[in-house]
C-alpha positions as CSV (number, residue, x, y, z in Angstrom):
1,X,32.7,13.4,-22.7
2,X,32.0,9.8,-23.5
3,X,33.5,7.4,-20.8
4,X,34.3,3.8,-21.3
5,X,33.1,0.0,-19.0
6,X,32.9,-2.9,-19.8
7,X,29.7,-3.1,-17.1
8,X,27.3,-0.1,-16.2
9,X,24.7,-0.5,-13.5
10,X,21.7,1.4,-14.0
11,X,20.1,1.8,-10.1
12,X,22.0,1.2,-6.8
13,X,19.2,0.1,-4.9
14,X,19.7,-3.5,-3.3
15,X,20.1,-5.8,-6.1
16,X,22.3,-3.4,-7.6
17,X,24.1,-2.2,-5.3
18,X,24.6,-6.2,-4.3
19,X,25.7,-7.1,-7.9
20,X,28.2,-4.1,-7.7
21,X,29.9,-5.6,-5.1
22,X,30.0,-9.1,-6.3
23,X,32.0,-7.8,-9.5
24,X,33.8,-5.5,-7.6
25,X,36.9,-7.5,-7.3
26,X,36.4,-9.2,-10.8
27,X,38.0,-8.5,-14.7
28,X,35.9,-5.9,-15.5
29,X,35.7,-2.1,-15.2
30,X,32.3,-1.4,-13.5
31,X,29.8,1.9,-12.9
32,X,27.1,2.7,-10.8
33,X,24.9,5.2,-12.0
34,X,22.3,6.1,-9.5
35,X,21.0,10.0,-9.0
36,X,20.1,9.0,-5.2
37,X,23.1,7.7,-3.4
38,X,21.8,6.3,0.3
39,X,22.3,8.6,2.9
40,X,24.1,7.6,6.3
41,X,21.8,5.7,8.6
42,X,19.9,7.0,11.1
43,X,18.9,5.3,14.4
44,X,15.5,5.9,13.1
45,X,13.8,3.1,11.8
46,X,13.0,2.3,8.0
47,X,10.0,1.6,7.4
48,X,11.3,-0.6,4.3
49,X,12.1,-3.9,6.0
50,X,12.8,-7.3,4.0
51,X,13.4,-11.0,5.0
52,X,16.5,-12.1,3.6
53,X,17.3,-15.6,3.1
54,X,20.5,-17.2,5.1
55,X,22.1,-18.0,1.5
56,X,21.7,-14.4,0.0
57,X,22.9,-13.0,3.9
58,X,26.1,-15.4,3.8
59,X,26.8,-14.3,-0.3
60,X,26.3,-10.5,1.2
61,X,28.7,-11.1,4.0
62,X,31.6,-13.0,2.2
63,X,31.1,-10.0,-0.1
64,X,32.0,-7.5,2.9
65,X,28.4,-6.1,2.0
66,X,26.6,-7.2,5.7
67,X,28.3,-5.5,8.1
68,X,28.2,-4.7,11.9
69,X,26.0,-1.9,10.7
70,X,23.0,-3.8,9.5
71,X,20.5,-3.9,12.1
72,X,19.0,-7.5,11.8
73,X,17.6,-9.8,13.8
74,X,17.6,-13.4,13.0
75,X,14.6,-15.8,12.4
76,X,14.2,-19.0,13.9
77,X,10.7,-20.1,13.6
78,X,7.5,-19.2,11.6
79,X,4.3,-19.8,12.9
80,X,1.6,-19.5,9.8
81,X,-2.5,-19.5,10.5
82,X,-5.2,-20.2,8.2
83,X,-8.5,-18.9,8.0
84,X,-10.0,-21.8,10.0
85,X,-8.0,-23.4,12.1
86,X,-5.0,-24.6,10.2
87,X,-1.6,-24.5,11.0
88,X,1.8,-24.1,9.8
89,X,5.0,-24.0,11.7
90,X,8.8,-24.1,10.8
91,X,11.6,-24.3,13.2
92,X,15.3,-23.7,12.7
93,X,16.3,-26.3,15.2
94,X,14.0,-28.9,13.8
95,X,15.6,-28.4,10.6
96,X,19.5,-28.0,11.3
97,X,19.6,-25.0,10.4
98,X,21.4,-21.3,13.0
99,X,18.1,-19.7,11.4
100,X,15.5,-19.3,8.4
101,X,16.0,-16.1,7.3
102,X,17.2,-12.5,8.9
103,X,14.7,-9.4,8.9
104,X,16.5,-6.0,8.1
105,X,16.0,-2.7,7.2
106,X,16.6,-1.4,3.5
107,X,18.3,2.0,4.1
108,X,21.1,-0.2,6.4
109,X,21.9,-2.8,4.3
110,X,22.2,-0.6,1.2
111,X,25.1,1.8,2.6
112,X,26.3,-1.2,3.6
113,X,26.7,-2.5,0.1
114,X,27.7,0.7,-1.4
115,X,30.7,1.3,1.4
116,X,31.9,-2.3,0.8
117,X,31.9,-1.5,-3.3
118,X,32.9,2.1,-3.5
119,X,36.2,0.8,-1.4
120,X,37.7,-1.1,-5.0
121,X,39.0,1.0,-7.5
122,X,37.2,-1.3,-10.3
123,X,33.7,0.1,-9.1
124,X,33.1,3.9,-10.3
125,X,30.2,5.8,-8.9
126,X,28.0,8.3,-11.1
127,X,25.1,10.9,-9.5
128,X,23.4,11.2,-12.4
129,X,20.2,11.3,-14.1
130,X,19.9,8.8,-17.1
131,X,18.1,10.3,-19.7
132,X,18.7,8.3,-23.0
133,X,20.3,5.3,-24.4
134,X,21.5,4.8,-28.1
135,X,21.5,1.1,-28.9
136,X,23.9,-0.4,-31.4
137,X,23.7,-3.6,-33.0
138,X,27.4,-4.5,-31.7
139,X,25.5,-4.6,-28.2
140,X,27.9,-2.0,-27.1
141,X,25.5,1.1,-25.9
142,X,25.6,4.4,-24.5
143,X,24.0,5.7,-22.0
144,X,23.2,9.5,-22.0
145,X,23.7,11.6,-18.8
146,X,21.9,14.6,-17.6
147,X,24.7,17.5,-17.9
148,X,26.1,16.3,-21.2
149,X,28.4,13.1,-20.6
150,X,27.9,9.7,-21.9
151,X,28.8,6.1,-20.9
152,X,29.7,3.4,-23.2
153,X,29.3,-0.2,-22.1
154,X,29.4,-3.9,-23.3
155,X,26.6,-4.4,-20.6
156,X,24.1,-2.7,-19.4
157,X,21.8,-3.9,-16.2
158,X,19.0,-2.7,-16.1
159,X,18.7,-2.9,-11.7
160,X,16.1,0.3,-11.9
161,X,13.4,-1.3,-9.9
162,X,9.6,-2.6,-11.3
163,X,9.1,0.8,-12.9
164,X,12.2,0.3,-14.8
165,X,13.1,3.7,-17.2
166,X,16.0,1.2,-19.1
167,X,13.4,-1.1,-19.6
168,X,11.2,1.2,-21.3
169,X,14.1,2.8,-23.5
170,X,14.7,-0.9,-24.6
171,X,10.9,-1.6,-25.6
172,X,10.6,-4.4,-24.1
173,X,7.0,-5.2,-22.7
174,X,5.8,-6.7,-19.6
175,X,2.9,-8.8,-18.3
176,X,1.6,-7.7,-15.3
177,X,-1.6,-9.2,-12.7
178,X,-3.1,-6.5,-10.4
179,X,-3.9,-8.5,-7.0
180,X,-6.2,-6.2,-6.2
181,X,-4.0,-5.9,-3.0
182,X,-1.9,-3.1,-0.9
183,X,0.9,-3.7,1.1
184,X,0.6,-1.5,4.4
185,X,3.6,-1.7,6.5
186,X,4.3,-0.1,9.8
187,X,6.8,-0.9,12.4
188,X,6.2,-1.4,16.4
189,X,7.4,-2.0,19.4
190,X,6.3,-5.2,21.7
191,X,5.2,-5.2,24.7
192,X,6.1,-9.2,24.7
193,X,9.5,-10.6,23.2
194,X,9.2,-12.1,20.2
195,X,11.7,-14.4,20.8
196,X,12.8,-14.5,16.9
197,X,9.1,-15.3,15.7
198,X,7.2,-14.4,12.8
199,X,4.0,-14.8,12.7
200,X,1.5,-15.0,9.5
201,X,-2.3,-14.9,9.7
202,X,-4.4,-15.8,6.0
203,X,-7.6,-13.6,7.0
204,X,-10.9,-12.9,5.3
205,X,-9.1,-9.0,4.6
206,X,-6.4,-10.0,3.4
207,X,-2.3,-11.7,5.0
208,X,-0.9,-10.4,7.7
209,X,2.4,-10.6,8.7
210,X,4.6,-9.9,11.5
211,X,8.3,-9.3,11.5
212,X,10.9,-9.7,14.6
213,X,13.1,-6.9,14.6
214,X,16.1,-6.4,16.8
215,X,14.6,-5.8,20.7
216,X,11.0,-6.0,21.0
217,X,9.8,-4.8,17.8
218,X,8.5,-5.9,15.0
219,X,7.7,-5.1,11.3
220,X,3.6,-5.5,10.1
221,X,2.8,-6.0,6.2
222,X,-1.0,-6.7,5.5
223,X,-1.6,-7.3,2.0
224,X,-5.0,-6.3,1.8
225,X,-7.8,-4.8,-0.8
226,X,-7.3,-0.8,-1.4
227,X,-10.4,0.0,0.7
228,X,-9.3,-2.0,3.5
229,X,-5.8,-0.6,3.1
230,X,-7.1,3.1,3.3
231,X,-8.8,2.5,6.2
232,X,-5.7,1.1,8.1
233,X,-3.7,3.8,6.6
234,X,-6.1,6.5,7.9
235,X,-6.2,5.4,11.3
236,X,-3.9,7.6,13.9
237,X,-0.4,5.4,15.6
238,X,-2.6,4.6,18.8
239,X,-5.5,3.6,16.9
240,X,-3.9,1.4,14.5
241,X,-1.6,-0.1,17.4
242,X,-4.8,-1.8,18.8
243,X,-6.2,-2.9,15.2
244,X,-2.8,-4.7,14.1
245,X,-2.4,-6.5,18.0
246,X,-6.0,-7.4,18.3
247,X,-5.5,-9.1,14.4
248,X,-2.6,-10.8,16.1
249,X,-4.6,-11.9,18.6
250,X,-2.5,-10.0,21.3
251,X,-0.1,-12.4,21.0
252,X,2.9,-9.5,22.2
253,X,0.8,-7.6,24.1
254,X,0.1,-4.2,23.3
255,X,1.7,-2.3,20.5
256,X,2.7,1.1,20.0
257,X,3.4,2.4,16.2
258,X,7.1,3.4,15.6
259,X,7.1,4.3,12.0
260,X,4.2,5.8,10.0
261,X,2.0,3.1,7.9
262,X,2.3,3.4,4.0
263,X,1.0,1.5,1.3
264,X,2.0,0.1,-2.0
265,X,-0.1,-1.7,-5.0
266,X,1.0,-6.1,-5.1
267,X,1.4,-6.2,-9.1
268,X,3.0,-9.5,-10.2
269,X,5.1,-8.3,-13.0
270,X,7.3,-10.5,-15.6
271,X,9.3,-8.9,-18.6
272,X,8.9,-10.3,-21.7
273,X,12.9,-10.3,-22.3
274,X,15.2,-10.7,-19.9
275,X,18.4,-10.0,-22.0
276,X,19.5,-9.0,-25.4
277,X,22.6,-8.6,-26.6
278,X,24.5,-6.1,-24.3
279,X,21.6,-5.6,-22.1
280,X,20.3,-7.6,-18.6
281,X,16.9,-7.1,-16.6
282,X,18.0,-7.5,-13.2
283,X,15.4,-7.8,-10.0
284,X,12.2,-5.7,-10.0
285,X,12.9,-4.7,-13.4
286,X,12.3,-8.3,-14.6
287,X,10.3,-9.8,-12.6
288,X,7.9,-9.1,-9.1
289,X,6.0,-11.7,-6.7
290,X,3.1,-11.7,-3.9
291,X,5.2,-10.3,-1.0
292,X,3.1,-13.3,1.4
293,X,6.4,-15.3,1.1
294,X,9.1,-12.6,1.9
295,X,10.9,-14.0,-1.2
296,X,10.8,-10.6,-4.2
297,X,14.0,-9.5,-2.7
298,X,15.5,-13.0,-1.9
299,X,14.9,-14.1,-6.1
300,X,17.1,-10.4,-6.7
301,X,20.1,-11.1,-5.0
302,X,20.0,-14.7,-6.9
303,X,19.3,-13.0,-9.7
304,X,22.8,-10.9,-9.0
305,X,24.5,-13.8,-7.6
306,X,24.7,-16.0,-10.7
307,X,25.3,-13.3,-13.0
308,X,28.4,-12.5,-10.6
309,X,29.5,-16.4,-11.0
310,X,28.8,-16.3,-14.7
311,X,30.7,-13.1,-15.4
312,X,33.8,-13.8,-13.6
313,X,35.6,-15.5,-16.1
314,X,35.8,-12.5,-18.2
315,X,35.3,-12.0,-21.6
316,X,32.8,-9.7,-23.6
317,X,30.3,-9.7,-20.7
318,X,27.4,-8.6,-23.2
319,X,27.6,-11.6,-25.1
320,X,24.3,-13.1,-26.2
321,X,25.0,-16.5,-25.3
322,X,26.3,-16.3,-22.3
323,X,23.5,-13.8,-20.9
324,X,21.0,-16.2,-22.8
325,X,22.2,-18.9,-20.5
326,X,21.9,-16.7,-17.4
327,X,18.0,-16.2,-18.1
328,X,17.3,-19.5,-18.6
329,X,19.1,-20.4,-15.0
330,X,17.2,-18.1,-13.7
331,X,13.6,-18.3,-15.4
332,X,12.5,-22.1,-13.1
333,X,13.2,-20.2,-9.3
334,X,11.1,-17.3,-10.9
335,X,8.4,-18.4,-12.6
336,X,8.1,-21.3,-9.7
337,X,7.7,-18.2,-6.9
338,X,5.0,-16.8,-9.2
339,X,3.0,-19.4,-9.0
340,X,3.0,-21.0,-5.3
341,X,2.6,-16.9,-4.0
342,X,0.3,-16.3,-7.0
343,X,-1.9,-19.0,-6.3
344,X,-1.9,-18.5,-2.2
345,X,-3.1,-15.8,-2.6
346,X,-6.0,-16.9,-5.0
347,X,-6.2,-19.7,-3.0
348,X,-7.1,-18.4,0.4
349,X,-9.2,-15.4,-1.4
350,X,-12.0,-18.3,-2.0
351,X,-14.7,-18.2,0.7
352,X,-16.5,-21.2,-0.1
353,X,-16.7,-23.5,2.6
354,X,-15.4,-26.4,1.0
355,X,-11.9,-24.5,-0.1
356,X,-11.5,-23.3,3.2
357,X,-11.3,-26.8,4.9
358,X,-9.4,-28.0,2.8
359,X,-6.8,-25.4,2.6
360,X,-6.6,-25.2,6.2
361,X,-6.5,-29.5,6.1
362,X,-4.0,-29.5,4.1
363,X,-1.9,-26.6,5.8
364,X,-2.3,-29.2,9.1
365,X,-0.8,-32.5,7.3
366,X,1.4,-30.5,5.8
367,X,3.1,-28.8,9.0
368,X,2.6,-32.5,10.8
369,X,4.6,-34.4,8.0
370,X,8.2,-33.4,8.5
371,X,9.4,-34.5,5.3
372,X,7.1,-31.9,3.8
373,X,8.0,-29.5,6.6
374,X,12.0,-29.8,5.7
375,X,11.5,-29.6,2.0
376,X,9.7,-26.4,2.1
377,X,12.2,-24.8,5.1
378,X,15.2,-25.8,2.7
379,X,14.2,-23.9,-0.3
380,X,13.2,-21.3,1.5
381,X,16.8,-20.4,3.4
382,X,19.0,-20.4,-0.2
C-alpha cells in the first residue's frame, strides 16, 4: 500500500520530533517514521543530558513540546578555567537575562515532543523500519517500509542522526575531522548545591564539564583522548566519584555516581548537500560540532525552527528554491560553531608555553571586558 504526505520525517529523535511539532498545526499532511518510539519516562535518570538554549526552550514551549514533565534545571552562570590560571565567567543577571540556558534530560524532553505532536490529527506516526527509497526527478519520493508499504512525499527530512541511513540512500558524502576525543558522561549527585552553576575546566586530558541538574546533581562530560576515556570508563561508581570531584577541585564536595559512565567518539561532521530537490538534511545528519560549547543540539532545533517558519506558507514544500534558501540561512550559525569549538579545542591541545599564556591572557581580558562578555552570552541564549 502506498500512502500519501506532503512531509515525511525520517527519525523522531529531538530535532525531529521538534520539527514535527512545529508543522503540526500548519498546511501540510506530515509523518513520523521512527521504528523506536520513546518509552514513558522513568524517575531514573538519563544519562543523555543536553544544554538547551533559552530561545530553542521558549520555541519548544510555545510549541506545547516543554512540558511540566521535563526535568530541567535552569542555568544562571558559567564559570570556565583555563589550563593556567585564566578565567571566564558569565552571569544571567549581569546580562538581563531569567537564565543562559536550561540542562535536561533527552528521554524527557522527547516524549514530551512526541505527546504534544501525536495530539494533531495533521501529524501521523509510523513504527517502522525504512529500508529503501526510490528517487524521482519530480522530487516526489518514496520511501519503502519494512512489511511491504510505501510512503510518498514532496519532502523528505532526513532527521536520522550523524549516522544518517537517508543520507546514505541519497549519496551524498560527508567531510568529517576525528578529534581524537571521547565524550564520557556520567551523572552525580552533590554533596554541595550547585546553585545553578556550570562549571568548565580546559585541562592537559582533555575539557571537563559540569552540568546542574535539578537538586544537587549534576551531569559530567569530559572530552578526552580514547586512552584516557577507557581509563575513566573502567573505573567502578565510587572510584570514579573521587576522580571527577578531585578534577573539579572539590568544588561540591564529594560525589557519588548515579548513572553508569559511557563514551562516544567527538567527529566534526558536515554534509556535502544539505538539500536537493524534495530532500532536507536536518541536525546530526547534516552537520556535528565539538560538544565543549553545549551548542550540537542547540544549531538542530534552529535548524527545525526556520524550516517550520519557511514552510508555513504552504506550497510544494520540496521545492528547490525554497529549500535552497533554507541552507543557505542556515550554513553562517553552522559553519561559525565549527570553527570557534573546532579551534578551542585545537587551541588549548597546544602545550607550548607561549600558547598557554596567552590563551589563558586572553580568556582573563576577555571575561573582564563586559562588552566582550555580553556579546558572547547573547549568541549563546538564541
Amino acid at each position: 500500500m502506498v500512502t500519501d504526505f506532503d512531509i515525511v520525517i525520517l527519525g523522531g529523535g529531538l530535532n525531529g520530533a521538534a520539527l514535527a511539532c512545529a508543522l503540526a498545526n500548519g498546511p501540510h499532511a506530515v509523518a513520523v517514521v521512527e521504528p523506536h518510539p520513546p518509552a514513558a519516562p522513568t524517575e531514573a535518570w538519563d544519562s543523555r543530558i543536553y544544554a538547551y538554549s533559552p530561545g530553542n526552550v521558549g520555541w519548544m514551549k510555545a510549541l506545547g513540546g516543554w512540558d511540566e514533565s521535563v526535568r530541567a534545571q535552569a542555568v544562571f552562570q558559567m564559570r570556565i578555567h583555563g589550563d593556567a590560571g585564566g578565567r571566564l565567567s558569565f552571569d544571567a543577571l549581569d546580562a538581563g537575562l531569567p537564565e543562559l540556558a536550561w540542562i535536561a534530560e533527552n528521554g524527557r524532553l522527547q516524549a514530551s515532543l512526541w505527546r504534544a505532536f501525536q495530539a494533531s490529527v495533521n501529524v501521523t506516526t509510523i513504527a517502522a523500519r525504512a529500508e529503501a527509497v526510490t528517487w524521482n526527478p519530480d522530487g516526489h519520493h518514496r520511501l519503502h517500509l519494512a512489511g511491504g508499504d510505501s510512503l510518498r512525499a514532496r519532502l523528505l527530512v532526513a532527521a536520522d542522526g550523524a549516522q544518517s541511513w537517508l543520507r546514505g540512500q541519497a549519496g551524498i558524502g560527508i567531510r568529517s575531522e576525528d578529534y581524537r576525543h571521547v565524550g564520557v558522561v556520567a551523572n552525580f549527585e552533590t554533596e554541595k548545591p550547585h546553585r545553578g552553576t556550570a562549571f568548565q575546566w580546559f585541562r592537559p586530558d582533555g575539557v571537563l564539564a559540569w552540568l546542574p541538574l535539578p537538586g544537587k546533581h549534576i551531569s559530567m562530560v569530559w572530552s578526552t583522548p580514547p586512552e584516557h576515556a577507557a581509563e575513566l570508563q573502567a573505573l567502578d561508581g565510587d572510584q570514579l566519584a573521587r576522580k571527577v570531584a578531585a578534577a573539579g577541585g572539590h568544588g561540591l564536595g564529594p560525589l557519588r555516581r548515579i548513572t553508569p559512565a559511557a563514551g562516544f567518539p567527538l567527529v566534526r561532521r558536515r554534509a556535502d548537500e544539505w538539500v536537493r530537490p524534495g530532500l532536507v538534511l536536518l541536525g546530526d545528519a547534516a552537520h556535528t560540532v565539538h560538544p565543549l560549547a553545549g551548542q550540537g543540539v542547540n544549531l538542530g532545533f534552529r535548524d527545525s525552527r526556520l524550516l517550520a517558519e519557511m514552510l508555513a506558507s504552504g506550497g510544494d514544500p520540496g521545492e528547490i528554491g525554497r529549500l535552497a534558501g533554507y541552507a543557505a540561512r542556515r550554513m553562517e550559525d553552522v559553519a561559525s560553531m565549527q570553527f570557534t569549538t573546532g579551534g578551542l579545542k585545537k587551541l588549548f591541545a597546544r602545550r607550548d608555553g607561549l600558547t598557554q599564556f596567552m590563551r589563558n591572557a586572553g580568556m582573563s581580558l576577555a571575561g573582564g571586558f563586559d562588552p566582550i562578555n555580553q556579546a558572547l552570552t547573547r549568541h549563546a541564549v538564541l
